[in-house]
C-alpha positions as CSV (number, residue, x, y, z in Angstrom):
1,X,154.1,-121.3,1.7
2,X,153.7,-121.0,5.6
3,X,150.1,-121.4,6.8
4,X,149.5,-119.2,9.6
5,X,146.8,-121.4,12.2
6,X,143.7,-118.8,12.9
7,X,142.0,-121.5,15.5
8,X,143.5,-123.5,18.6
9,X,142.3,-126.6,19.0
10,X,141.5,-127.6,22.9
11,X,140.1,-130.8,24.7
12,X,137.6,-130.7,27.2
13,X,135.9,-133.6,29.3
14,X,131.8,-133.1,29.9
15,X,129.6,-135.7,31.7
16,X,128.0,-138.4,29.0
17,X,124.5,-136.5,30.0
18,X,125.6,-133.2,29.3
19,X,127.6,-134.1,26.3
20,X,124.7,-136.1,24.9
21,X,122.6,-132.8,25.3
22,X,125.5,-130.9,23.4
23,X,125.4,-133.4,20.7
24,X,121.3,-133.1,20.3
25,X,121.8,-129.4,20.4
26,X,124.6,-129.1,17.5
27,X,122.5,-131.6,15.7
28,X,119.2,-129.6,15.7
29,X,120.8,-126.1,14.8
30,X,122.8,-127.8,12.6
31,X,126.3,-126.9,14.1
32,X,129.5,-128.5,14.3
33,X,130.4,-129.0,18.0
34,X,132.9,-126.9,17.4
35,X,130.9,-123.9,16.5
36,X,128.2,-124.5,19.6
37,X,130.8,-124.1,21.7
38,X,132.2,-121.4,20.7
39,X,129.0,-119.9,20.9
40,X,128.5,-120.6,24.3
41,X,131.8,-119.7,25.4
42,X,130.7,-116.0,23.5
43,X,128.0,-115.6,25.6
44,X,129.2,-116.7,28.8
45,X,132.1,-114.4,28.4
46,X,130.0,-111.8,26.6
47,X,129.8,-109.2,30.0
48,X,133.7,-109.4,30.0
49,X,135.3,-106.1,28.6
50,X,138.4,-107.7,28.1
51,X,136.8,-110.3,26.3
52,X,135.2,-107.9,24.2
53,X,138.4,-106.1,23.3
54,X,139.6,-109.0,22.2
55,X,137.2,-110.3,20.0
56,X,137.1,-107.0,18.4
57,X,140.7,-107.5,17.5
58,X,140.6,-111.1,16.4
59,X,137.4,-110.7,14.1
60,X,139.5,-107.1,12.8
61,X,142.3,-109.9,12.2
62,X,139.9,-112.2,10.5
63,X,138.4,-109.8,8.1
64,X,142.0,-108.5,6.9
65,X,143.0,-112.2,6.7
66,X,139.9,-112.9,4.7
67,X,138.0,-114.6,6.8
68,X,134.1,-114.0,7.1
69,X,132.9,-116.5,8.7
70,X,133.2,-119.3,11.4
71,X,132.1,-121.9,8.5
72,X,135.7,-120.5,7.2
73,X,137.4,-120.6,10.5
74,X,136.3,-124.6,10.1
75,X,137.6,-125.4,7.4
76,X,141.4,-123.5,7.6
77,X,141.6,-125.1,10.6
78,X,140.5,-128.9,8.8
79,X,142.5,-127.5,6.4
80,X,145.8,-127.2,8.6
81,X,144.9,-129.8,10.4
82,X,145.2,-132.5,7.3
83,X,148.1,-130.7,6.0
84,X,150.1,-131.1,9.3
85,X,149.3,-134.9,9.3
86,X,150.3,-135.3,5.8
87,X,153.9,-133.7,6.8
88,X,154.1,-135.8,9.9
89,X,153.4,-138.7,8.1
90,X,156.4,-138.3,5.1
């Protein structure tokens, strides 16, 4: 069976302060990293109609895909991830 990836994964570089502040942040609202910066992203690009459009369309993709929430977009993408490093590793 194919598994179709529903989340890129991207690396970003933040001053020590500002990722230390990140870190405290996730920590206290109990968030992956992950899902605080995807927050922030949301909001940031949140007066963007384009943006807008397409978040409509990817959460209209989710929900037919099965996918509810972005504890679930977590763990298909752990999920893909481990599978890709068993295959790479064979």
């Amino acid at each position: 069976m194919l598994s179709m990836r529903v989340a890129k994964t991207v690396s970003i570089t933040l001053p020590p302060d500002l990722l230390d502040k990140a870190q405290e942040v996730a920590q206290r609202e109990n968030r992956t990293m992950s899902e605080l910066f995807r927050e922030a992203l949301r909001r940031y690009m949140s007066q963007d109609p384009e943006w807008e459009s397409l978040l409509r369309r990817t959460r209209a993709k989710g929900k037919t895909s099965g996918i509810t929430s972005e504890s679930e977009v977590e763990r298909r993408s752990d999920e893909f991830r481990q599978e890709k490093r068993r295959r790479v590793a064979r």
